[in-house]
ChimeraX commands (.cxc) that place a marker at each C-alpha (Angstrom):
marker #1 position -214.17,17.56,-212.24 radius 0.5
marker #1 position -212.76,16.39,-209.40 radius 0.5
marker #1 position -210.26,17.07,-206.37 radius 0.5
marker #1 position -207.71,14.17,-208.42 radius 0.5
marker #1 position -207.87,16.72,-211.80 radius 0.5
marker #1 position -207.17,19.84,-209.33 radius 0.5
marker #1 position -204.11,17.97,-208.13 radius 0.5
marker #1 position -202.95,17.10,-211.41 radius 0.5
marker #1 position -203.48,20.26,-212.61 radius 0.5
marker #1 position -201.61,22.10,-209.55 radius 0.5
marker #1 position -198.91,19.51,-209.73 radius 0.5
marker #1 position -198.16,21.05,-213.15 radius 0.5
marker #1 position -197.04,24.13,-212.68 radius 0.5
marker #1 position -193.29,24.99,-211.69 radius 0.5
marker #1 position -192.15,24.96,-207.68 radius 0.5
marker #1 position -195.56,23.98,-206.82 radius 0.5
marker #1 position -195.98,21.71,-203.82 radius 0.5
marker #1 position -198.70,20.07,-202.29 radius 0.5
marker #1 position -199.03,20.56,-198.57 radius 0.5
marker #1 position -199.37,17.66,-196.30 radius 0.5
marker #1 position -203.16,17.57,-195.19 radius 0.5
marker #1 position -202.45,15.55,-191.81 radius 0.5
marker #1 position -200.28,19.01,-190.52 radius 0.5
marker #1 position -201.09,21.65,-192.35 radius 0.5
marker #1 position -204.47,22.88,-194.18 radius 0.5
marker #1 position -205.11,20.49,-197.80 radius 0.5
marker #1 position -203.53,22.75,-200.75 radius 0.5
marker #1 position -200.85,24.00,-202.82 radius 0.5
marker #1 position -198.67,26.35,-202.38 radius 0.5
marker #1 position -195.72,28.04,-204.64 radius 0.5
marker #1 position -192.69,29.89,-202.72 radius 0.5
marker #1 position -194.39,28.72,-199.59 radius 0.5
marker #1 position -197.29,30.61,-200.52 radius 0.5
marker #1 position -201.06,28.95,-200.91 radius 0.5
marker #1 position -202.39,29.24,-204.73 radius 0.5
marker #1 position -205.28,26.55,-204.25 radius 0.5
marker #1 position -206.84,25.05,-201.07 radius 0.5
marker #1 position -209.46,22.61,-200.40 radius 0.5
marker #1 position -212.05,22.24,-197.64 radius 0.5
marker #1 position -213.83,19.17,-196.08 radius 0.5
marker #1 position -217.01,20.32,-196.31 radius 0.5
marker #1 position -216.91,22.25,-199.82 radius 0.5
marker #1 position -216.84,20.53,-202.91 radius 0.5
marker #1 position -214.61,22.73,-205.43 radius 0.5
marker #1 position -210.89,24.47,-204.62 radius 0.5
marker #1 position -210.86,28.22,-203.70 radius 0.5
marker #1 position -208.50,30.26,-205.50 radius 0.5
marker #1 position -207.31,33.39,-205.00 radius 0.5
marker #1 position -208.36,36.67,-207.53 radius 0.5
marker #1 position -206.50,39.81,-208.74 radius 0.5
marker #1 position -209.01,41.75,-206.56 radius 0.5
marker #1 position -212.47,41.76,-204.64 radius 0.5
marker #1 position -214.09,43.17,-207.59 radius 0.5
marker #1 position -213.04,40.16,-209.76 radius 0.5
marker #1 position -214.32,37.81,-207.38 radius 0.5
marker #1 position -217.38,39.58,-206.59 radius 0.5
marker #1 position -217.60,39.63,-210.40 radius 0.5
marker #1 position -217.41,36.08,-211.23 radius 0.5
marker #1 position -219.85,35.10,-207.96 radius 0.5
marker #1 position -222.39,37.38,-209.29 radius 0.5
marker #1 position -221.89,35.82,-213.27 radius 0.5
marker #1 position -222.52,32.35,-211.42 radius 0.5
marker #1 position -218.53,31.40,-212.25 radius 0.5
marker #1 position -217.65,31.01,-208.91 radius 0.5
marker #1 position -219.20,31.39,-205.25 radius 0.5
marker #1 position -217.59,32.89,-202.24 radius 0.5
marker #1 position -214.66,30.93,-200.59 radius 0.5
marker #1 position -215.56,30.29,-196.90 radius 0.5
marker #1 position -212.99,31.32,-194.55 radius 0.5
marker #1 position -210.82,33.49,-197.24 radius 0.5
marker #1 position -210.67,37.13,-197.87 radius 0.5
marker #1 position -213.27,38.44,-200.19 radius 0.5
marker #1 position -210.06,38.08,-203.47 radius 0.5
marker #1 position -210.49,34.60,-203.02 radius 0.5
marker #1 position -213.64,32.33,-204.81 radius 0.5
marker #1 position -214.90,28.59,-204.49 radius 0.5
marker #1 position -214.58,27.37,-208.12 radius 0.5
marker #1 position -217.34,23.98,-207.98 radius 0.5
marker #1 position -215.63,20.86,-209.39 radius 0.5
marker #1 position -219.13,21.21,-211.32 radius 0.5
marker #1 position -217.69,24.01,-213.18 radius 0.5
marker #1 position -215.94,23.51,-217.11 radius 0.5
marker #1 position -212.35,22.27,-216.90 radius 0.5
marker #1 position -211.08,24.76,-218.96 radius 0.5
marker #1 position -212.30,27.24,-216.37 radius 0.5
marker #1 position -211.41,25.39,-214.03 radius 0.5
marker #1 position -207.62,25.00,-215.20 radius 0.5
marker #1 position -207.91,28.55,-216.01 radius 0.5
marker #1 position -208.94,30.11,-212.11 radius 0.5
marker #1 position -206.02,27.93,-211.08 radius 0.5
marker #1 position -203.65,29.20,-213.45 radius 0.5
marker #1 position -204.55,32.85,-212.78 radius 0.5
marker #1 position -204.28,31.85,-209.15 radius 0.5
marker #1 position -200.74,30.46,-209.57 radius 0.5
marker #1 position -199.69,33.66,-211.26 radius 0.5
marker #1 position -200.77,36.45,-208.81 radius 0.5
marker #1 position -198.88,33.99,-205.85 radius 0.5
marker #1 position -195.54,33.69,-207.85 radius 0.5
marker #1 position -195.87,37.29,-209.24 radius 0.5
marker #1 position -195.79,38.29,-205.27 radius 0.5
marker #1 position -192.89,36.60,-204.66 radius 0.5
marker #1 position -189.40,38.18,-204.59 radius 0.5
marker #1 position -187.30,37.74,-208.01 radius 0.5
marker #1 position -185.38,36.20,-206.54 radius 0.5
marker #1 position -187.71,33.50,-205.56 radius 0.5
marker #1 position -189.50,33.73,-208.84 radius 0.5
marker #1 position -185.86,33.34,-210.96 radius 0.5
marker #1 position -185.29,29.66,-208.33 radius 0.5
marker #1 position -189.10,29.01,-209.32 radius 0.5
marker #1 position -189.01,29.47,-212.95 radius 0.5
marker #1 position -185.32,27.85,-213.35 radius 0.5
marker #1 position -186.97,24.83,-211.49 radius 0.5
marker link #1:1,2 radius 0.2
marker link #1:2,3 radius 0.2
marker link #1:3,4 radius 0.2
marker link #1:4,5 radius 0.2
marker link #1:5,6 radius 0.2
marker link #1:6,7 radius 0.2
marker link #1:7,8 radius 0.2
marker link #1:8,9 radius 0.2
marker link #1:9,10 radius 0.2
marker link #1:10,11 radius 0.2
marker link #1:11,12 radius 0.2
marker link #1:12,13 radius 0.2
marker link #1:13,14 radius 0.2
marker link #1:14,15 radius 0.2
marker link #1:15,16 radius 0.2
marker link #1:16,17 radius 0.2
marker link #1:17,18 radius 0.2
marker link #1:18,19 radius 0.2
marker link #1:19,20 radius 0.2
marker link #1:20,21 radius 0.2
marker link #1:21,22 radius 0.2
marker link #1:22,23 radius 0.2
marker link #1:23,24 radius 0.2
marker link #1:24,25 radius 0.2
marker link #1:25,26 radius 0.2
marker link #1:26,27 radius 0.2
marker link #1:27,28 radius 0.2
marker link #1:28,29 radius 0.2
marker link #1:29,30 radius 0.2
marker link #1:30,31 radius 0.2
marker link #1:31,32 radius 0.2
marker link #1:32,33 radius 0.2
marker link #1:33,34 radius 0.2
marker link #1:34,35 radius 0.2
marker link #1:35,36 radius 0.2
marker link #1:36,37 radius 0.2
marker link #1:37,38 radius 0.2
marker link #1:38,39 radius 0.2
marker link #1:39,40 radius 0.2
marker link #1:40,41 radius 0.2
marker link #1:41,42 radius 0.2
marker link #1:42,43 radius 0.2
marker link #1:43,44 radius 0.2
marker link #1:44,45 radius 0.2
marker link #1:45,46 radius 0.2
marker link #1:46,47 radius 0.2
marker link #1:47,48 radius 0.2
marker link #1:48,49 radius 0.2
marker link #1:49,50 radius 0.2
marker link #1:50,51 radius 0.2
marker link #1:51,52 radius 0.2
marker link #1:52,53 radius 0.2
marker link #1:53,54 radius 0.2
marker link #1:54,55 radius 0.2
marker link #1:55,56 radius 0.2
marker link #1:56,57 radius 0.2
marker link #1:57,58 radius 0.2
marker link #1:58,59 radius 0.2
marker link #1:59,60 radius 0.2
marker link #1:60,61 radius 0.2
marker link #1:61,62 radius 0.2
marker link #1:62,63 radius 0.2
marker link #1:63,64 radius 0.2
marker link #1:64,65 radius 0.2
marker link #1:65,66 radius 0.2
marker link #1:66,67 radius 0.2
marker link #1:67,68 radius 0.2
marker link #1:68,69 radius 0.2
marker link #1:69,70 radius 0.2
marker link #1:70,71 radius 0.2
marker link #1:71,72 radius 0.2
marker link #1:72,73 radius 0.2
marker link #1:73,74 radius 0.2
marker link #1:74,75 radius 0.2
marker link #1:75,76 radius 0.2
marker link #1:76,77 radius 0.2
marker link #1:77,78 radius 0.2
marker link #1:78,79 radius 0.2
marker link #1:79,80 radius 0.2
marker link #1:80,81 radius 0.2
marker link #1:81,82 radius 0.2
marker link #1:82,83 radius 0.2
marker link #1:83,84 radius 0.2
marker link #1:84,85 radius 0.2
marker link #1:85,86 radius 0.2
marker link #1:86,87 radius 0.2
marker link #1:87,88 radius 0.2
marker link #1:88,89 radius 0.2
marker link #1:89,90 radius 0.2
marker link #1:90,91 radius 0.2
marker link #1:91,92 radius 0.2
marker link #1:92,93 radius 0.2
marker link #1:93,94 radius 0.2
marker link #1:94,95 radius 0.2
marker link #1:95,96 radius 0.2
marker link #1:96,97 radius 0.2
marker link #1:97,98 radius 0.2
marker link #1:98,99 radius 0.2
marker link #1:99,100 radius 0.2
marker link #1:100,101 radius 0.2
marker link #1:101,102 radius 0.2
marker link #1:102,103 radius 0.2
marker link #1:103,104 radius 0.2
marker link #1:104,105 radius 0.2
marker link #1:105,106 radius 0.2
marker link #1:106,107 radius 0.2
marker link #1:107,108 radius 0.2
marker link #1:108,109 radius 0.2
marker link #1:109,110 radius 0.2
marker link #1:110,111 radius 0.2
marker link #1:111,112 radius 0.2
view
């Protein structure tokens, strides 16, 4: 895996833009809102979980370790890791962000 796959992956999904690394922190973001970030010094994307117990849940089954800097919902997923878990933290990721959007944001999003 690799930080190119993550951005093709991200670039996917509906509304989703990638933020300009040279003003603003490296990652996407849906309705403004961050979905996956990378690091300089880490080499995987954190993501964000449905809860702390889900991401202390897939640290402690090896899936994912914790994401430096983030609260304790978020998780480092390696690029090491399966791509199919891989696409799958990322899509789980993009749905909690959208799903705490207004609906009205969501309805521009998803009409996108």
């Amino acid at each position: 895996m690799s930080r190119a796959l993550v951005n093709q992956i991200c670039a996917a999904y509906s509304g989703a833009t990638a933020s300009d690394p040279t003003t603003e922190l490296d990652s996407w973001k849906v309705g403004g809102k961050m979905f996956a970030c990378f690091g300089d010094r880490i080499d995987g994307v954190c993501v964000k979980t449905d809860s702390v117990d889900t991401a202390t849940m897939l640290i402690d089954a090896g899936a994912a370790t914790k994401a430096p800097y983030f609260h304790k919902s978020w998780v480092l997923v390696g690029f090491d890791s399966a791509e199919d878990e891989l696409r799958h933290r990322i899509a789980v990721s993009y749905d909690i962000v959208l799903g705490g959007l207004t609906k009205k944001a969501q309805a521009e999003i998803k009409g996108s």
